[in-house]
C-alpha positions in Angstrom: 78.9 164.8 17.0 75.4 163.3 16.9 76.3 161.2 14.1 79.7 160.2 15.2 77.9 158.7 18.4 74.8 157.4 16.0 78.1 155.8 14.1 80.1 154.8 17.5 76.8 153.1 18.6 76.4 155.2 21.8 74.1 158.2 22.9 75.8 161.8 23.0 76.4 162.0 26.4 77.9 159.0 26.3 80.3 160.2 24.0 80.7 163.1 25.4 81.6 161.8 29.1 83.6 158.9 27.6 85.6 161.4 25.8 86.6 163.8 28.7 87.1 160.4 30.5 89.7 159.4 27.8 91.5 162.5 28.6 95.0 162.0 30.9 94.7 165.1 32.4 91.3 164.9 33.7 90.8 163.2 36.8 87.1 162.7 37.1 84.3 164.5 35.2 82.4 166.5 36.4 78.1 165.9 35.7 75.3 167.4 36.7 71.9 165.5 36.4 68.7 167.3 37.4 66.7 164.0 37.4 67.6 160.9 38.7 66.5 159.7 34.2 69.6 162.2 34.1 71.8 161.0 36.4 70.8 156.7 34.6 71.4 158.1 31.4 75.0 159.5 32.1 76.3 156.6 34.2 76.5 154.6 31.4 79.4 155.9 29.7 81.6 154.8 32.0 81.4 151.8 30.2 81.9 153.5 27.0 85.5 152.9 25.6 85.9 155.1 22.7 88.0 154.0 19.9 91.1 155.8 18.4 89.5 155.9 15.3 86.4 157.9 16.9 88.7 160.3 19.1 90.8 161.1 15.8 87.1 161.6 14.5 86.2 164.0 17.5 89.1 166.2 17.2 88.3 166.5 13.3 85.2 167.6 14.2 86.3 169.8 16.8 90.5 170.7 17.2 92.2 170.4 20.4 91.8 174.0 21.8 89.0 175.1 19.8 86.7 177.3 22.1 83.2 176.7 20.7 81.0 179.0 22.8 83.6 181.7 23.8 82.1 182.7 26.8 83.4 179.4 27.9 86.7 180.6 28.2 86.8 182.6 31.4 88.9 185.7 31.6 91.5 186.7 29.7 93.8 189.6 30.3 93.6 192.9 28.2 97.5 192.4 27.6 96.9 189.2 25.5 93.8 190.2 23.9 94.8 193.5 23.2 97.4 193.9 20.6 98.6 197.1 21.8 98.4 196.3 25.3 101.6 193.3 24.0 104.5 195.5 24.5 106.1 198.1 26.8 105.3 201.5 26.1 108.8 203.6 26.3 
């Protein structure tokens, strides 16, 4: 991703904010600057308008519904990760 922004001629939290901006079903993202240099450094990208070229780049890099970290994925019920939790026991 660091090369794609490098490439797309914007830092990586640009990208990165411009891209969950992009996204219909996200309303408003959500940041969270420690430092006010934080906070100047995200509010950029809401100038940033990626190109489809560089989304179709970012979802090469990383597929729609790819969980990188799985941690990130919250809770998930024993009945779907459990194979033998998938049916009714008669």
């Amino acid at each position: 991703m660091t090369a794609l922004a490098e490439e797309a001629g914007v830092t990586l939290i640009e990208l990165a904010i411009a891209f969950v901006l992009e996204h219909p079903a996200v309303t408003a993202p959500i940041i969270g600057p420690r430092t006010m240099k934080h906070l100047e450094s995200q509010l950029s990208a809401t100038e940033v308008r990626l190109t489809s070229d560089v989304l179709d780049r970012i979802d090469e890099i990383n597929p729609p519904g790819t969980n990188v970290n799985p941690i990130d994925a919250g809770w998930a019920p024993s009945v779907l990760t459990n194979m033998r939790q998938r049916r009714r026991h008669h």
